[in-house]
C-alpha positions in Angstrom: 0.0 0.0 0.0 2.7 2.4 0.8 4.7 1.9 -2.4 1.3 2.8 -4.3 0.5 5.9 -2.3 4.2 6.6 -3.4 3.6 6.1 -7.1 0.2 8.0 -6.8 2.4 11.4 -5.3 5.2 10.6 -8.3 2.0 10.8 -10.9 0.0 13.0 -10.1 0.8 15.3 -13.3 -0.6 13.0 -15.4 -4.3 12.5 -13.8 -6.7 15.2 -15.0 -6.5 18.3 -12.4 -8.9 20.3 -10.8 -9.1 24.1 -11.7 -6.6 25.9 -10.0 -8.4 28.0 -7.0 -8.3 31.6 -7.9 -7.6 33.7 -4.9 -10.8 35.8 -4.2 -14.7 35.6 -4.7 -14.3 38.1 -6.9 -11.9 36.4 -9.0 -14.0 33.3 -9.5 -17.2 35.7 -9.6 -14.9 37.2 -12.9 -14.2 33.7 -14.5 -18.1 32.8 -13.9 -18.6 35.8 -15.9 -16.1 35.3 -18.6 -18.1 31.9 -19.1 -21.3 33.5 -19.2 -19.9 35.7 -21.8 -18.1 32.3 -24.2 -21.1 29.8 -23.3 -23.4 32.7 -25.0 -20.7 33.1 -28.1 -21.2 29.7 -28.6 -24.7 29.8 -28.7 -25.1 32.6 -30.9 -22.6 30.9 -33.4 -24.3 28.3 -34.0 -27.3 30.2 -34.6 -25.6 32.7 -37.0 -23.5 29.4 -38.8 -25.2 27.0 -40.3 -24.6 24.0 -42.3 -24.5 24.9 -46.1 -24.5 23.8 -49.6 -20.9 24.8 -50.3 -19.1 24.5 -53.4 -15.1 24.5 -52.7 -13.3 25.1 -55.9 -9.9 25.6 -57.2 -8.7 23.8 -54.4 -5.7 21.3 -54.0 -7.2 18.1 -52.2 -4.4 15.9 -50.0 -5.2 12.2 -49.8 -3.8 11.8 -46.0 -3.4 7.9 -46.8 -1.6 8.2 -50.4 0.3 11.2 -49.9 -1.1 12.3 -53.2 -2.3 15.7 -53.7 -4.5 16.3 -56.4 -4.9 20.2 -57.9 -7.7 21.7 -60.0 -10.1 20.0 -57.7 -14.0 20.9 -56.0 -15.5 19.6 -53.2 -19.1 19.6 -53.0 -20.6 19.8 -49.1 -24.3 19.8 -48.2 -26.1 18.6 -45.5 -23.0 18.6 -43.4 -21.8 15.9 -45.5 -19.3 15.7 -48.4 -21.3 15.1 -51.5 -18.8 15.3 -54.3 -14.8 15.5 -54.4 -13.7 16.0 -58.1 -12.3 17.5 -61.0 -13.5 21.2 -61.1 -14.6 20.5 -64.9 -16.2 17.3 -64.6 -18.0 18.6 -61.3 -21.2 20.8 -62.2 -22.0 22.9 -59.1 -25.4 22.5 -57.9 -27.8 25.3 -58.4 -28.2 27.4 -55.3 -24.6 26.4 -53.5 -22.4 29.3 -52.3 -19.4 28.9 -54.3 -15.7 29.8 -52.5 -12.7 30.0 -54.4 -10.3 28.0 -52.6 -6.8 30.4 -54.6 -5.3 26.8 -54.9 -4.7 26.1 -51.4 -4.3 22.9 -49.2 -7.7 21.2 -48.2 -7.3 18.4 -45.4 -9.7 17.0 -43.0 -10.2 18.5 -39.9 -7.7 17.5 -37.2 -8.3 15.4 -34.2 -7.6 15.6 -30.3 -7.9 12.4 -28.9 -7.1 13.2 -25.6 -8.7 16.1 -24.1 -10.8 16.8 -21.1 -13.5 19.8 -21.1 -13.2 20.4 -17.4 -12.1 24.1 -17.7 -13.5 26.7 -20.0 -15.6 26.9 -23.0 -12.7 28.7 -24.6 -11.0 25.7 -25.5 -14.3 24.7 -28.4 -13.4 27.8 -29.9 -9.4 28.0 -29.6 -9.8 24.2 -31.2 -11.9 25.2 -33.8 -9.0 28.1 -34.3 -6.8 25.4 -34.4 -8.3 23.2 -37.5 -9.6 20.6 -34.5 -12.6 19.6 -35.9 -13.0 16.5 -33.6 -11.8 15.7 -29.9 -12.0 12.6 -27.5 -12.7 13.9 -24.2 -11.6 11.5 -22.1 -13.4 11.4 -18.7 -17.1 11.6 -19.3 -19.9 13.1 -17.3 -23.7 13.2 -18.0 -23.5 16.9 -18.6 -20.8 16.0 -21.7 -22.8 13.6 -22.6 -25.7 16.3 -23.7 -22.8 18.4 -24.8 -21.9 16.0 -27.3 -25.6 15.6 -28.1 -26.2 19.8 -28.3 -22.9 20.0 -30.8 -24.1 16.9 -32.8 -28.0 18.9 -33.1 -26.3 22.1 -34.5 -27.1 23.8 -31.2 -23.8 24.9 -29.9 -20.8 25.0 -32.5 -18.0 23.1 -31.2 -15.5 20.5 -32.3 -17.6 17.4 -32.5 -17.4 15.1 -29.1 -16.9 11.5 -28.9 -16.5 10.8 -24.5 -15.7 8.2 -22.1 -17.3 6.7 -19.6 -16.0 8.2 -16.2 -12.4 7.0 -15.6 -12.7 3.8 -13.4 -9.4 3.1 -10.9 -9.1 1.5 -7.8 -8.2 4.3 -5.6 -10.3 7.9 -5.2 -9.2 10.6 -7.4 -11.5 13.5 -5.9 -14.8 13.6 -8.1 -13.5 12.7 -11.7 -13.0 9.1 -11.3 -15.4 6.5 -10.0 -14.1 3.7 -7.8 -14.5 0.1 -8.2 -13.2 -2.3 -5.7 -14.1 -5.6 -7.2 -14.2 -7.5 -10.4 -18.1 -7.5 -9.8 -18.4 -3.7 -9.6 -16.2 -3.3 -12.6 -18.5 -5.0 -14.6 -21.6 -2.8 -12.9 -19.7 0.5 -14.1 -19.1 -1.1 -17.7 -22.9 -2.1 -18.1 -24.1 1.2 -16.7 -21.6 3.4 -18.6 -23.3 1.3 -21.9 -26.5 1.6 -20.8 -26.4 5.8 -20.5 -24.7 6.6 -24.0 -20.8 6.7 -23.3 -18.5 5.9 -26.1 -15.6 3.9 -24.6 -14.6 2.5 -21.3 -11.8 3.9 -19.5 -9.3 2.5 -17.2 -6.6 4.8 -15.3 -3.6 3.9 -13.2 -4.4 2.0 -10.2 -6.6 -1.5 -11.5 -5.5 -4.7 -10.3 -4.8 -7.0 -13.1 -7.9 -9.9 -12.4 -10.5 -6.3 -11.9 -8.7 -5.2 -15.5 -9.1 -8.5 -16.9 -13.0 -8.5 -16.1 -13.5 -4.9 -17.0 -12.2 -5.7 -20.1 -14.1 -8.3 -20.8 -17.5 -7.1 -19.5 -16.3 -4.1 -22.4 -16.2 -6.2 -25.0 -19.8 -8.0 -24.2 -21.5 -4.7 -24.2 -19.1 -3.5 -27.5 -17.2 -0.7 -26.4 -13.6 -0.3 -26.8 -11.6 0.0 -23.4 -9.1 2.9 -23.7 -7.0 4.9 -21.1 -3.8 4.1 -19.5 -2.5 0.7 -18.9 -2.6 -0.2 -15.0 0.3 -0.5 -12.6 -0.6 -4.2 -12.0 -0.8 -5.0 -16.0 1.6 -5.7 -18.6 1.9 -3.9 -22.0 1.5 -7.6 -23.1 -1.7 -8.2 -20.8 -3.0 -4.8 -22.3 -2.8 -5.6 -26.2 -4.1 -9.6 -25.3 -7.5 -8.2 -23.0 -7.7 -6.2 -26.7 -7.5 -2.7 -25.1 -7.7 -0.1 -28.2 -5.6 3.1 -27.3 -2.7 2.9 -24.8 -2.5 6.1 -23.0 0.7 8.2 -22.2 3.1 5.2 -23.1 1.8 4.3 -19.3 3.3 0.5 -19.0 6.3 1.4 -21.7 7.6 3.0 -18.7 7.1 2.6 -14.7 5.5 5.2 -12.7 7.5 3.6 -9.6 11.1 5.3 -10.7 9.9 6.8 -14.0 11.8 4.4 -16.3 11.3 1.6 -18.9 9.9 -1.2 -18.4 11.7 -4.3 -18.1 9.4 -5.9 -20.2 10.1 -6.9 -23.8 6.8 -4.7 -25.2 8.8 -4.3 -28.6 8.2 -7.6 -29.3 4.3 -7.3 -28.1 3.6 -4.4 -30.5 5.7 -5.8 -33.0 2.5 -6.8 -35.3 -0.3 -5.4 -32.9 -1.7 -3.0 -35.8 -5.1 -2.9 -34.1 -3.5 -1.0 -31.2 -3.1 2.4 -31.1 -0.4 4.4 -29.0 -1.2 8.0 -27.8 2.0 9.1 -26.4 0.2 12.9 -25.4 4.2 14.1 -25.1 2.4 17.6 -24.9 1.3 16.8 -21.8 4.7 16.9 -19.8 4.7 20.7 -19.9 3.3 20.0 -16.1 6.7 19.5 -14.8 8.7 22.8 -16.6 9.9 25.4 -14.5 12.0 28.5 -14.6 13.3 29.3 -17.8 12.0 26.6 -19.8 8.2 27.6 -18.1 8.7 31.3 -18.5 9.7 30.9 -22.3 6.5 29.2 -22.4 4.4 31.9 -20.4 6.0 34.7 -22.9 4.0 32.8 -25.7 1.7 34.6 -28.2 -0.7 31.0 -27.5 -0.9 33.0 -23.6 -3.0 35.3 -24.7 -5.8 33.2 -24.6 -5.2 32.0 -20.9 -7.0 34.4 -18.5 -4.9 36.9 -17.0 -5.7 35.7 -13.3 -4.6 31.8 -14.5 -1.2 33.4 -16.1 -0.5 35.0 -12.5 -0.6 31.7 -10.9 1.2 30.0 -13.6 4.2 32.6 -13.4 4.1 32.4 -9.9 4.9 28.4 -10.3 7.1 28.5 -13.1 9.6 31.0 -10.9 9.8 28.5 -7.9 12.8 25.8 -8.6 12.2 22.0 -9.6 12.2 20.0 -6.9 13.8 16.1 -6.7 10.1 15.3 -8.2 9.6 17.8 -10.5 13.3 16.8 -12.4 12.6 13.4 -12.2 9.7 14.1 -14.6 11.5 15.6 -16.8 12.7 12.4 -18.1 9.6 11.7 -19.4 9.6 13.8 -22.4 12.7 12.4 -23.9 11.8 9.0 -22.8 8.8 9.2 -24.6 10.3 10.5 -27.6 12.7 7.4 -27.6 9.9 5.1 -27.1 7.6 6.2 -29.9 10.7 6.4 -32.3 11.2 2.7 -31.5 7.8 1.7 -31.5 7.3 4.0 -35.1 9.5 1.8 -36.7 7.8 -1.8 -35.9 4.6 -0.1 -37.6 2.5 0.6 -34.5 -0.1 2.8 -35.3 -0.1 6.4 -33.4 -2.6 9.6 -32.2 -2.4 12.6 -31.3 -3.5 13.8 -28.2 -2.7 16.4 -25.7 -4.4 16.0 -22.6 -5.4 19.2 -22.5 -8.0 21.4 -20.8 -7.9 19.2 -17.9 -6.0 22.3 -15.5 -2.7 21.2 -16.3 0.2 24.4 -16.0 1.3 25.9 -19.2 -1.4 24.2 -21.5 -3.6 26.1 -24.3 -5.9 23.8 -26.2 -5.7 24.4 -29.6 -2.4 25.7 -29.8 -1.7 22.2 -28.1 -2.0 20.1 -31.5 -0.1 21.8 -33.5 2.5 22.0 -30.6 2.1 18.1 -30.6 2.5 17.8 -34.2 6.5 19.1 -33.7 7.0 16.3 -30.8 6.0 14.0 -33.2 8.7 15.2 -36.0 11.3 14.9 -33.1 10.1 11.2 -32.7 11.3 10.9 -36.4 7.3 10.3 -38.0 7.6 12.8 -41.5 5.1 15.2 -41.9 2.7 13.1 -43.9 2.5 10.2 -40.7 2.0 12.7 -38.6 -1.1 14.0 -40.3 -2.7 10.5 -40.4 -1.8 10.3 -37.2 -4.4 13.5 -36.5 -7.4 12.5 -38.8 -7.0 8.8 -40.6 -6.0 6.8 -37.5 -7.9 8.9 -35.3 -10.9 7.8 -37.3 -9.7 3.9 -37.2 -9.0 4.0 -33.6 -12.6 4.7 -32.9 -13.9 2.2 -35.3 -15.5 5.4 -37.3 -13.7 5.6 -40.3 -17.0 5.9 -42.5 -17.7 9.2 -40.8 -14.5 11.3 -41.0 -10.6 11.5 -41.4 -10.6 12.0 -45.2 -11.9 13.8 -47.7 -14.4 11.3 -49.6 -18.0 11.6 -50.2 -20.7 10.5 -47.6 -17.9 11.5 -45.0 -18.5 14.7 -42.6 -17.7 17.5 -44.0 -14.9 18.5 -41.4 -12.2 20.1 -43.4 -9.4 22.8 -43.1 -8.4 24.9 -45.3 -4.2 25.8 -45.7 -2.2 28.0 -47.2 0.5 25.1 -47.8 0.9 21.3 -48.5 1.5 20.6 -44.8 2.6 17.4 -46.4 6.1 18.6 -47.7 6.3 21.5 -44.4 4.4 20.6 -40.9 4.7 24.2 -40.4 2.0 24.9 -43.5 -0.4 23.5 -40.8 -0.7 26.4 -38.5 -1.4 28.1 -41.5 -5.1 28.3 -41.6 -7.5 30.0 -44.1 -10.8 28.4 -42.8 -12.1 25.8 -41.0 -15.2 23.8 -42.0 -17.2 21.6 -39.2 -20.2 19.3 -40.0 -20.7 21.6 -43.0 -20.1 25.0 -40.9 -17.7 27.2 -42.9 -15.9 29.3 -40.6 -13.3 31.9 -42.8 -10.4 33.8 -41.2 -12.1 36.6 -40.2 -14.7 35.0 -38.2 -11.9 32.6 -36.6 -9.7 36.3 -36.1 -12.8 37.6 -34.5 -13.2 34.6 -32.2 -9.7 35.0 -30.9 -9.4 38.5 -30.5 -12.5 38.4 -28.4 -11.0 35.9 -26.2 -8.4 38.4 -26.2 -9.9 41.1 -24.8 -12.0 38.7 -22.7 -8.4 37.5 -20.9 -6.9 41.1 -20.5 -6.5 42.0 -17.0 -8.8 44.8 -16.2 -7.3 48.0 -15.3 -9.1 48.5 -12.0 -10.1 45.9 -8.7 -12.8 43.6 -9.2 -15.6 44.3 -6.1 -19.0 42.5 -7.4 -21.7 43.6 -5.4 -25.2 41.3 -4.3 -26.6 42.9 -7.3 -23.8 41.6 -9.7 -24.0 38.0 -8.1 -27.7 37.8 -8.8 -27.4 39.3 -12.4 -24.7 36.5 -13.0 -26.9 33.4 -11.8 -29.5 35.3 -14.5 -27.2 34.6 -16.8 -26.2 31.6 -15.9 -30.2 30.6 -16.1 -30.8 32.1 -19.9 -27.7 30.1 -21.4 -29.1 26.9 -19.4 -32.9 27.7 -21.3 -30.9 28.2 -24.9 -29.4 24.4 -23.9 -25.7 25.2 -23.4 -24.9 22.3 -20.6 -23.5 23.4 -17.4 -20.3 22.0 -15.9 -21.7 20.0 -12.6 -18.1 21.1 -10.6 -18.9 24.4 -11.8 -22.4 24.3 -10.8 -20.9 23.2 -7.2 -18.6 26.2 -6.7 -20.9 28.4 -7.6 -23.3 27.3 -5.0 -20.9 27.3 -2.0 -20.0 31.3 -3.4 -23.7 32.2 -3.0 -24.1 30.7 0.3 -21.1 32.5 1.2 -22.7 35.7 -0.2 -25.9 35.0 1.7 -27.9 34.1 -1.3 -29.4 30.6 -0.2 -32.2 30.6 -2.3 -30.1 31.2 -5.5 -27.9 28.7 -4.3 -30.9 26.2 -4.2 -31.7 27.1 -7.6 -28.3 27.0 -8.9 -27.9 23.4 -7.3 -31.1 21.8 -9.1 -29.6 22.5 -12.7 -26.6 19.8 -12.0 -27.2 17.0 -14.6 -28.5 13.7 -12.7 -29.0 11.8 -15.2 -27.6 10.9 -18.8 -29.6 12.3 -21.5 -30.0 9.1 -23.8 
């Protein structure tokens, strides 16, 4: 027991966080209203962006599977489907669709997150959809994401379109984001009910002895979800790819928690031909553990204008204090990592990319965190052309939902992005974005410019003392109540919080009301 509490304490940067406390009522009262202000962007979006018959012309398509790219081509969209991919004179445009001249650059479908957690701020849908991330796989699910997923898939909110998790199961209690099972029994209850209420995978984190693993992957399989996450302490890599798990988190079980080093365990050989596996190494994630210079280069970032000012404080504050014995023994992760994949690249196993982001994590900015991923990937030696399949092909095949997305064919969703180079020959030509198109949504660079700079301005820090009077408290939880009747779904952990800051303003009856919008139930 004592060795495990140890690993727990050497870990902890790599379980999804809490939201870092913010120092004052008024402070939280400001990022309460800063959500207000995002939930209702994303509301009127979608209402002012809508699916369309779009004809994309004089556009160069890349095939992310061939490597071919193929000029003097149109892409017909309607519905929120791709109807048509051809050659601009053998495709006639049909009567009525907007027609945008594409000036010969790069199309590619969307990019994919397949790790993220929406835990934070609804900033991160719109710094995604900035960011060509058409698709994310949040990866510790709640009811209230659950009729997330279900308001973005309606047209009701516009947001990178969610596939979730069950709630991470472990063996230990992780605060409110995981659920606990103690027995093999109880493993199997969590599966069934997780099927039962609409979740799309099963997830397993750290702490799972191997016969609980064993029957949680089986009881998975009966009800015909995929079982995803990290591989267990107790569990071998070999154990892991045998119980059929689908995505290995993290490279957890490539290396030991206990020590953070390789396994002794020959999981070359157990990939080696495992092509139904699929590795997410999320090397992103290991900005948790930089300090001083390396974590103030980050902090002086143009991706930290879009982190509120009050979150940049704290962050500053932690990135000046030195690296503890802990701290620098994570720092071997990155490189380790890197090693790892590089090996693991070269048997063939297939790869993701995911960032872990929007879970609370330090020095993280969804979004920006993709593309960030995508040069951890060239380090790991995958050429620019792996490293896109990696974001939309294999993220499709991983999920089993290759027929929807992840190329640019028709009948597939039309998720697509729009470059000003062949990111192909230059990984740098994909931070260079000229439109974004989700579930048929076209969204040009000046409405994505506009999205950002309001987050800009939203983040600023205000040039006088906060001091939000009864009056602005009340005003806020009217807010909170017209986004919840327009069907944006609340954050239950938000919902919390901001019951415990009415009571402490003497506003019990608000609180009461406040507490009755938490999501009980799944929505299916």
């Amino acid at each position: 027991m004592a060795q495990r509490l140890v690993v727990l304490a050497l870990v902890a940067f790599l379980a999804p966080a809490a939201r870092a406390a913010d120092t004052t009522p008024a402070e939280r009262w400001q990022f309460f209203s800063e959500e207000a202000q995002i939930g209702s962007e994303l509301l009127d979006l979608a209402l002012t962006n809508r699916p369309e018959s779009i004809a994309l012309r004089n556009v160069r398509v890349l095939d992310v599977e061939s490597g071919e790219l193929r000029a003097g081509m149109i892409v017909l969209v309607a519905g929120g489907r791709i109807e048509a991919v051809g050659a601009e004179a053998a495709t006639p445009v049909p009567k009525g669709a907007r027609v945008i001249d594409a000036g010969n650059r790069v199309l590619v479908p969307g990019f994919v997150d397949m790790h993220v957690h929406n835990l934070e701020s609804w900033s991160q849908m719109l710094l995604n959809l900035a960011a060509g991330v058409t698709t994310v796989r949040d990866m510790d699910g709640f009811p209230w994401l659950l009729a997330l997923r279900d308001a973005i898939r309606a047209g009701r909110i516009l947001a990178p379109n969610e596939y979730v998790s069950g709630q991470l199961l472990n063996f230990f209690p992780m605060d409110w984001y995981a659920r606990v099972v103690r027995t093999p029994q109880e493993a199997r209850t969590a599966v069934d009910e997780q099927a039962r209420d609409g979740y799309d995978f099963i997830k397993v984190h750290n702490m799972m002895p191997a016969g609980m693993y064993r029957a949680l992957a089986d009881e998975a399989h009966k009800r015909g979800l995929d079982l995803v996450g990290h591989i267990p302490h107790d569990v071998l890599v070999a154990d892991a790819v045998r119980a059929g798990q689908r995505t290995l988190e993290h490279l957890k079980g490539f290396y030991l928690d206990a020590g953070l080093k390789p396994s002794p365990e020959d999981w070359l050989s157990v990939m080696r031909g495992a092509h139904d596996v699929y590795v997410d190494p999320t090397f992103y994630v290991t900005r948790n553990s930089f300090r001083e210079a390396e974590a103030i280069r980050l902090l002086d970032g143009e991706e930290m204008q879009f982190v509120p000012w009050r979150l940049r404080a704290q962050w500053r504050a932690l990135a000046e204090r030195p690296a503890d014995g802990n701290l620098k023994l994570q720092r071997n992760v990155l490189p380790m990592s890197i090693e790892m994949s590089r090996r693991l690249h070269e048997i063939g196993t297939p790869f993701l990319t995911g960032t872990d982001s929007g879970g609370g994590y330090p020095f993280h900015v969804p979004g920006f965190a993709l593309h960030e991923e995508f040069r951890y990937f060239q380090q790991a030696g995958f050429s620019a052309l792996e490293t896109l399949r990696a974001a939309t092909l294999n993220a499709a095949r991983a999920m089993r939902r290759e027929s929807e997305f992840g190329t640019i064919s028709p009948g597939k969703r039309a998720d697509l992005v729009l470059l000003a180079g062949d990111p192909s020959q230059d990984l740098a030509n994909a931070d260079r974005i000229e439109g974004v198109m989700v579930r048929g949504v076209w969204l040009d660079r000046k409405l994505l410019d506009g999205m950002l700079a309001d987050l800009r301005r939203l983040y600023a820090k205000p040039a006088a003392p906060l001091a939000p009077d009864a009056e602005a408290w009340r005003r806020l939880v009217s807010r909170y109540r017209d986004l919840r009747k327009r069907g944006l779904p609340l954050r239950d952990h938000d919902l919390a919080e901001l019951c415990r800051l009415l009571d402490e303003e003497g506003e019990p009856a608000l609180s009461d009301e406040v507490a009755s919008w938490r999501t009980t139930r799944s929505p299916t």
